[in-house]
N, C-alpha and C positions, 0 to 999 in steps of 0.2 A: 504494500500500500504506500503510495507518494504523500508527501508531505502537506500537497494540497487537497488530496482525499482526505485525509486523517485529521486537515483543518476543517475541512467543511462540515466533515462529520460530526467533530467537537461543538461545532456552532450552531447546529443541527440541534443535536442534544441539548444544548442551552437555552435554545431557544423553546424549545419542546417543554424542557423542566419549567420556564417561567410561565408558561402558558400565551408565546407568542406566537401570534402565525408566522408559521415557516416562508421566506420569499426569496431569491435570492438576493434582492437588497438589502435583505438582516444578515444575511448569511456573508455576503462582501462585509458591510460594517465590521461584525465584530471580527472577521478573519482579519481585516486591515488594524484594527485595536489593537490585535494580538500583536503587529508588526508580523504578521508570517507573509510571504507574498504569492498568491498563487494564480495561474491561468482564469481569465476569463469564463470561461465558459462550464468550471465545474459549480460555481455557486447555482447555475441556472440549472443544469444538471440536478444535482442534492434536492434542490425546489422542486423541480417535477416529478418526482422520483416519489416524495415525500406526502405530494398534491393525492396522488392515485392508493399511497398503502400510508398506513399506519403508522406511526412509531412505535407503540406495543408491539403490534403484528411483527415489526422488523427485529424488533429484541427477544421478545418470543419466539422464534424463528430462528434463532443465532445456528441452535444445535441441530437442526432437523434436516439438513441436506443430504444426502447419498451416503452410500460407502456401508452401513450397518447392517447387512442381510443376517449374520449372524443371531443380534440381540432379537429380531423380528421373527423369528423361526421358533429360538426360546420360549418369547413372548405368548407366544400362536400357541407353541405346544402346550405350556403351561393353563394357557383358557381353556384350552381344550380337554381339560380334567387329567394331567399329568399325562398325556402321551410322548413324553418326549423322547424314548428312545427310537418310534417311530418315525417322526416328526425330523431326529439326528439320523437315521437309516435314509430317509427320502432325501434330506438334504445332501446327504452324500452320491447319493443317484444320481441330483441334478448338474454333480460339479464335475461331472465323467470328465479327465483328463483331453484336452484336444489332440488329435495328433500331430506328432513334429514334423513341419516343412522340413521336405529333402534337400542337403544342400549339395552343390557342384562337384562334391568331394563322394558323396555314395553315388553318384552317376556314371562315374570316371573319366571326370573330367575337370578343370578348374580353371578359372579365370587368369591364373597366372600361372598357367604348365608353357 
């Protein structure tokens, strides 16, 4: 994150916490208060961004992006009245290994013979 993201952001939240509307011309103010100096065009960014979703929703939200198939399989098996070694049997069925690209070398032949 750039240091005029991480400003706006800040100022974002400031303005959030005191109960001002978010615009980009609060958002230039205090980022220039601060003496930070950043690109034009992310104050106005931060503003629209902000216009359309929440600031809860966005703080809320911090943790909840991708990546956790794991804890959601847990999760699942556990509502589902302790089935979990099923639940860790299917999960492993779905993760069947891909097969390995042949390279130039089992062909017999190589880019640089």
């Amino acid at each position: 994150m750039s240091v005029s993201e991480l400003a706006c952001s800040y100022a974002a939240l400031i303005l959030y916490d005191d109960g001002i509307p978010i615009t980009s011309e609060k958002i230039s103010t205090l980022v220039k208060s601060a003496n930070v100096g950043i690109e034009s065009y992310w104050a106005a960014l931060f503003a629209r961004l902000l216009e359309k979703r929440s600031v809860d929703d966005l703080i809320l939200s911090v943790g909840s992006g991708g990546g956790g198939g794991a804890p959601v399989a847990v999760s699942a098996a556990t509502a589902a009245g302790g089935a979990a070694p099923a639940a860790a049997a299917q999960a492993a069925e779905d993760k069947k290994e891909e097969p390995k690209e042949e390279s130039d070398d089992d062909m017999g032949f190589s880019l640089f013979d």
